[in-house]
C-alpha positions in Angstrom: 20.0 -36.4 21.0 16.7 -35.4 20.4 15.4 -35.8 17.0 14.3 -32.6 15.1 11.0 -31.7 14.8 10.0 -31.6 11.3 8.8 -28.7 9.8 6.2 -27.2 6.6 9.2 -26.7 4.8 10.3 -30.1 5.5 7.1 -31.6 4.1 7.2 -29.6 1.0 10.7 -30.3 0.3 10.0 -34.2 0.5 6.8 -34.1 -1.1 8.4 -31.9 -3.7 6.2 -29.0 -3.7 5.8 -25.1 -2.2 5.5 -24.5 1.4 2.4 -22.7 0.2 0.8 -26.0 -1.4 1.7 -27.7 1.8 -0.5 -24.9 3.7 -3.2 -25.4 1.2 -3.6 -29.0 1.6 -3.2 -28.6 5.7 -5.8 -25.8 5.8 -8.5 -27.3 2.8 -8.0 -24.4 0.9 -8.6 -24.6 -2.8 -5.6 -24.6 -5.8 -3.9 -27.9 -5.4 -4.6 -30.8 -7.8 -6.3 -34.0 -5.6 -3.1 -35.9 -7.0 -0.7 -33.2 -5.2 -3.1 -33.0 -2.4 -3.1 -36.6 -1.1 1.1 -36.9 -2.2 1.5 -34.2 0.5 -1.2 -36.1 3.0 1.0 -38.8 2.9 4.4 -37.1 3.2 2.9 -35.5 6.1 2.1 -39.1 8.1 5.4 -40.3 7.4 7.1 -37.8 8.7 4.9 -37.3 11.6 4.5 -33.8 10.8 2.1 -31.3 13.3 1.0 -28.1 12.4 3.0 -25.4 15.1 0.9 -23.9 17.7 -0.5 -21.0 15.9 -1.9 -23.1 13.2 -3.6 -25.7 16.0 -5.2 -22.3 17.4 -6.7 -21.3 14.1 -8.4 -24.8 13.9 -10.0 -24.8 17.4 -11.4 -21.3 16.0 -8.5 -19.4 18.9 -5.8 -17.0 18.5 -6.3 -16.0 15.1 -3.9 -12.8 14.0 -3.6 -11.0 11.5 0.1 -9.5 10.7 0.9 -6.5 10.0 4.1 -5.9 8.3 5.3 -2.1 7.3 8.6 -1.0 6.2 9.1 2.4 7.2 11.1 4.3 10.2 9.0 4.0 13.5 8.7 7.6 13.9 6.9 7.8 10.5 4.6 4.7 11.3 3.9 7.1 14.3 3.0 10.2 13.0 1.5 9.7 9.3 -2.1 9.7 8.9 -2.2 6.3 6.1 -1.0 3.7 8.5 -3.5 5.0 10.8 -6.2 4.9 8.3 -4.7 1.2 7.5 -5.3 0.2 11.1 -8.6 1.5 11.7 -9.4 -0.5 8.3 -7.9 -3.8 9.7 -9.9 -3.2 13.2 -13.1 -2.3 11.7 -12.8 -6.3 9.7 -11.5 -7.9 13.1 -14.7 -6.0 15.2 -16.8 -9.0 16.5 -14.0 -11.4 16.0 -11.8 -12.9 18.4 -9.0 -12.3 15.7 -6.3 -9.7 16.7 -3.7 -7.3 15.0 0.3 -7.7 15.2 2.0 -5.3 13.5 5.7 -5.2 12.8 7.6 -2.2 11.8 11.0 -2.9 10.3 13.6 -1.2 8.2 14.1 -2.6 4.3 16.8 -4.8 5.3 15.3 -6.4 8.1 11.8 -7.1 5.9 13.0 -10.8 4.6 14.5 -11.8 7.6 11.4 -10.7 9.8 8.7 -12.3 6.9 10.9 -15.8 6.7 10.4 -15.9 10.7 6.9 -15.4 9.9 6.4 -18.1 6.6 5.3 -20.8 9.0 3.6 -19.5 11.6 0.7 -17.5 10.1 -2.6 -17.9 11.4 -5.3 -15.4 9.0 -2.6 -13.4 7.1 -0.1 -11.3 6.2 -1.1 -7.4 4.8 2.7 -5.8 4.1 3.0 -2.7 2.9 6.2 -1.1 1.6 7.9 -4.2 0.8 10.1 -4.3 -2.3 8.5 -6.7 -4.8 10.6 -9.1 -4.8 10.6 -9.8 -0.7 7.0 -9.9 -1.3 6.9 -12.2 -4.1 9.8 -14.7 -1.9 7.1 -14.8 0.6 4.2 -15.4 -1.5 5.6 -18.2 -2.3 6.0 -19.6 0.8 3.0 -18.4 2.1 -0.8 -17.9 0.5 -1.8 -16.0 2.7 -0.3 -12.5 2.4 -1.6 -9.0 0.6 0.4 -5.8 -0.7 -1.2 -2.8 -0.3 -1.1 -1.6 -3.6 0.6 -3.5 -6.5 3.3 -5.6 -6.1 5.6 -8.4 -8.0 3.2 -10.3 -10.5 1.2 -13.2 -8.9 1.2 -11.3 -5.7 -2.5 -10.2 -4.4 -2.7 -7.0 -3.9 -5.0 -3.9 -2.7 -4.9 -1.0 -4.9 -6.1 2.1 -6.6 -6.9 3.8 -9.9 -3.6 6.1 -9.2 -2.7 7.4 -12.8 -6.3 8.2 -13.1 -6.7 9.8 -9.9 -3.5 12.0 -11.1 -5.1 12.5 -14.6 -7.9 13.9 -13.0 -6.2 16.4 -10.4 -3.4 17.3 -13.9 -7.4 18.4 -15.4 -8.8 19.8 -13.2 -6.2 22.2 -12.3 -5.8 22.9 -16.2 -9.3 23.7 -16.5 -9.1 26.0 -14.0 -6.6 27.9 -16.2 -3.3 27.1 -15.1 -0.5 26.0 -17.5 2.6 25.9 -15.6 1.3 22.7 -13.6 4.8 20.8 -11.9 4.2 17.5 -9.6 6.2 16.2 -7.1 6.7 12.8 -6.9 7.3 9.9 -4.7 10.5 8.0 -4.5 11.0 5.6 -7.9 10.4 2.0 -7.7 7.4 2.6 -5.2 4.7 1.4 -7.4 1.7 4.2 -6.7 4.4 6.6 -6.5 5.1 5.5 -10.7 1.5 4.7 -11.1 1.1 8.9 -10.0 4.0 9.8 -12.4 2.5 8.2 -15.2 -1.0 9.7 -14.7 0.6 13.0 -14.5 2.7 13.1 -17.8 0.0 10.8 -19.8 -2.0 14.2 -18.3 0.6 16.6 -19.6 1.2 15.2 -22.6 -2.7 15.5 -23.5 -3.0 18.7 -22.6 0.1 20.1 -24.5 2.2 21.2 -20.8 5.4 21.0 -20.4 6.4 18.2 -18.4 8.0 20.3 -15.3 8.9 17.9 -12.2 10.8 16.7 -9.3 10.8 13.5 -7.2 11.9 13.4 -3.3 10.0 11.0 -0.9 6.6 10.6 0.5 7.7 13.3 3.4 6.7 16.7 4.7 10.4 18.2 4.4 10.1 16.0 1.5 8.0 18.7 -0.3 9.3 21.7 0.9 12.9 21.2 -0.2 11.6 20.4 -3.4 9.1 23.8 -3.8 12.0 25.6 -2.3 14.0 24.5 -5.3 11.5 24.7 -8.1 10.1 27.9 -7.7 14.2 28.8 -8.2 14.3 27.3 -11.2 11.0 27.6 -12.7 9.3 30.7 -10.9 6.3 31.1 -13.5 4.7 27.6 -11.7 1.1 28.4 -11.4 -0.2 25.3 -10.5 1.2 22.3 -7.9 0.1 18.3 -8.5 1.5 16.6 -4.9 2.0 13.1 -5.0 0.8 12.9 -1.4 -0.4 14.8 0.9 2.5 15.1 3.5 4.5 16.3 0.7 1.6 18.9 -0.7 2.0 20.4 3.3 5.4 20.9 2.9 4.6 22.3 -0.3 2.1 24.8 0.5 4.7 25.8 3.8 7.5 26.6 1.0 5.0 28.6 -0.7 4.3 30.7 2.2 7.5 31.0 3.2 8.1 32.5 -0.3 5.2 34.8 -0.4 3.5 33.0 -3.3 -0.7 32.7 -2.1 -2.6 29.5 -2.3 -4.6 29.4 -4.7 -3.8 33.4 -6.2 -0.8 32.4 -7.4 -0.6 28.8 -6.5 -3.3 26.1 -7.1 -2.6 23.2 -4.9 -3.8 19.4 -5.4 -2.5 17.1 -2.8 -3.2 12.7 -3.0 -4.9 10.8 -0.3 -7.1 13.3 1.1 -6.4 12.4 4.6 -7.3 14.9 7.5 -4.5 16.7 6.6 -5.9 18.3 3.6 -9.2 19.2 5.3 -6.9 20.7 8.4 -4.6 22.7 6.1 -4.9 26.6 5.5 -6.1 26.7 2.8 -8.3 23.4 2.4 -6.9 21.1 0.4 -8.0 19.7 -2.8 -7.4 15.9 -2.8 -7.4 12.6 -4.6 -9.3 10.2 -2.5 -8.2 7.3 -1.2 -10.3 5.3 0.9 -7.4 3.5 2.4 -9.8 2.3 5.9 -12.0 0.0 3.3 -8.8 -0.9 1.3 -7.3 -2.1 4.5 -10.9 -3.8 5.0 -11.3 -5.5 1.8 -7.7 -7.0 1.9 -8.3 -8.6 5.4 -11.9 -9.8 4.5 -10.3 -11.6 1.5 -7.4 -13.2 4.2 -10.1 -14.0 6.7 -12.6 -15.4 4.4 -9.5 -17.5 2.5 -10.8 -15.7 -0.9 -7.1 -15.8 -2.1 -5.7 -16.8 -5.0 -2.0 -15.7 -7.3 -2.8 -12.4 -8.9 -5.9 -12.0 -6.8 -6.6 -8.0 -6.5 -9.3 -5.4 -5.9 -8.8 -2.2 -7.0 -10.8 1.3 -5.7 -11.6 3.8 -8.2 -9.9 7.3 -7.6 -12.5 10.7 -6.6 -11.1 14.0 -6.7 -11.8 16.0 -3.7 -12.2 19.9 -4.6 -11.6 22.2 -2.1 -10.2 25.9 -1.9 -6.6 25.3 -2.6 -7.7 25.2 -6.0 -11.2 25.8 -6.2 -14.8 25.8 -4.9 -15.7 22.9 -2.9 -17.2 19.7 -5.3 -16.1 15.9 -5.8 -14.7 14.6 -9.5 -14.8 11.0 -10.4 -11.7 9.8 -12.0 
C-alpha cells in the first residue's frame, strides 16, 4: 500500500506546534521564535513534507485566491446590498492582480466543516463573515491568514466599525430634533455589531433621560416590519425609529405606511449602513455610514500584503448620513 502523504497538520503535530506556526515558517512570515522556526524546518525534511498545490502556486507568484466565506441563506447573499458592497471591496484590492475571489456560502452548521476543508489549502486568505466566534477563533488557529468582518473571538483580526458610536449619534440626533419616544430595533443577539448597536443605543438613552423602548428580530426586511407592526400596538406614542440596519428600517418605514403613520411627521426614521437602499427609499433615508467597499479593501490588503498578526484590527469611524426621513440633508461625525 501506498504510504500517506504527510500533511501541515502532520508537521505541526510532530514538531509540536500550530498548524498556523507551521504556515509561518513555510511561507517566511514573521511571529515564530528562530528556535521554533528551524525545529519545524527540520520536521519538515524528515518527513518529506511538500506544500499542496495551492501553496506551490502562491510561490511561483500563480493562482493566488482569496476565500470568501459567508454564513447566510443563498437567497440573502443574493439580494442584500452589504455582501455586494463586500465584493466590490475585495475586487477593487484584487484589480491589477492575477489574484481571484472564491466565495462560499454555507449555512451555520456547515461553516466548520467547510473552513477545516479550507485550513490547509489557503493561498492569500480567508475574509469570513458571519461566523460564530468560536468557528472563527478554531480556524485562526489553524490558519494566519483569515479576517472577520467586524469583531470576532479575541486574537482573531478583524475589520470593524465605530458601531455604538454610530448608534449614539443617530439616538442624538433624532433627540435633538425633538423627539422622545425614540425605540430601536435590533439585530439578532450574539451578532457582535448587532450588540455593539444595542449598546450605543441605551448608553444613548440612558444620557438623554429616554425610556429604553425596544425590540430585536433579525437583520431582514420582514424582519422590521413584524416588529413596527407590533410596537406601534404596544407603544403607539413612538415618535421616533433607530433601525439597526437598513433592510430592517425598509420594512419599518413599509409598516409605518401601512398604518398611516407619515415619515418624518409622525415618524423620524434612522436606518444603519446607508446602502442604496436608504438613498432609494421614499422618503430618503437618514443613515449611519458604513464604508463596507474599503473595509472589505483594507482587510484583503492586510491578507495580501501578509500585515497579519493575533488581534490585528482596523476599525472605520462611523458618519451619520442626514436625509429627509428625519431631517434636512447634512453628514454628522460620530
Amino acid at each position: 500500500m501506498a504510504q500517506r502523504r504527510p500533511t501541515l497538520a502532520d508537521v505541526a503535530a510532530e514538531a509540536g506546534v500550530s498548524k498556523a506556526a507551521v504556515s509561518r515558517v513555510i511561507n517566511d512570515a514573521p511571529g515564530v521564535s528562530a528556535r521554533t522556526r528551524e525545529r519545524v524546518r527540520r520536521v519538515i525534511a524528515d518527513l518529506g513534507f511538500r506544500p499542496d498545490p495551492v501553496a506551490r502556486a502562491l510561490a511561483a507568484g500563480h493562482g493566488e485566491v482569496i476565500e470568501l466565506v459567508v454564513v447566510d441563506e443563498a437567497s440573502i447573499f443574493g439580494t442584500s446590498p452589504y455582501y455586494g458592497r463586500v465584493t466590490a471591496g475585495i475586487l477593487q484590492e484584487l484589480a491589477g492582480s492575477s489574484a481571484q475571489l472564491r466565495v462560499h456560502v454555507v449555512d451555520e452548521a456547515g461553516a466548520p466543516g467547510l473552513l477545516g476543508g479550507l485550513a490547509d489549502a489557503v493561498s492569500l486568505g480567508v475574509l469570513l463573515i458571519n461566523v460564530a466566534p468560536a468557528v472563527a477563533a478554531e480556524f485562526a488557529a489553524q490558519c494566519d491568514r483569515v479576517v472577520s468582518m467586524g469583531p470576532s473571538a479575541p486574537g482573531v483580526p478583524f475589520v470593524g466599525l465605530e458601531n455604538a458610536d454610530g448608534a449614539y449619534a443617530a439616538v442624538k440626533h433624532l433627540h435633538h430634533s425633538g423627539r422622545r419616544r425614540i425605540v430601536a430595533l435590533h439585530g439578532q443577539v450574539g451578532n457582535p455589531c448587532a450588540d455593539e448597536r444595542r449598546e450605543g443605543y441605551r448608553r444613548a438613552v440612558l444620557d438623554l433621560g429616554l425610556p429604553e423602548i425596544s425590540a430585536t428580530g433579525r437583520f431582514r426586511r420582514e424582519s422590521g416590519y413584524e416588529l413596527t407592526r407590533r410596537l406601534l400596538t404596544e407603544e403607539p406614542d413612538l415618535d421616533a425609529m433607530f433601525v439597526a440596519c437598513d433592510l430592517m428600517a425598509t420594512g419599518a418605514m413599509q409598516a409605518l405606511a401601512d398604518a398611516g403613520r407619515h415619515v418624518p411627521g409622525d415618524v423620524a426614521v434612522v436606518g444603519f449602513d446607508n446602502s442604496v437602499i436608504a438613498e432609494c427609499s421614499t422618503p430618503p433615508m437618514s443613515s449611519v455610514h458604513q464604508p463596507v467597499e474599503q473595509m472589505a479593501a483594507a482587510a484583503t490588503r492586510a491578507m495580501m500584503k501578509r500585515q497579519l498578526t493575533p488581534y490585528w484590527r482596523c476599525v472605520f469611524p462611523a458618519e451619520l448620513k442626514i436625509r429627509r426621513s428625519s431631517g434636512l440633508a447634512t453628514t454628522a461625525r460620530a
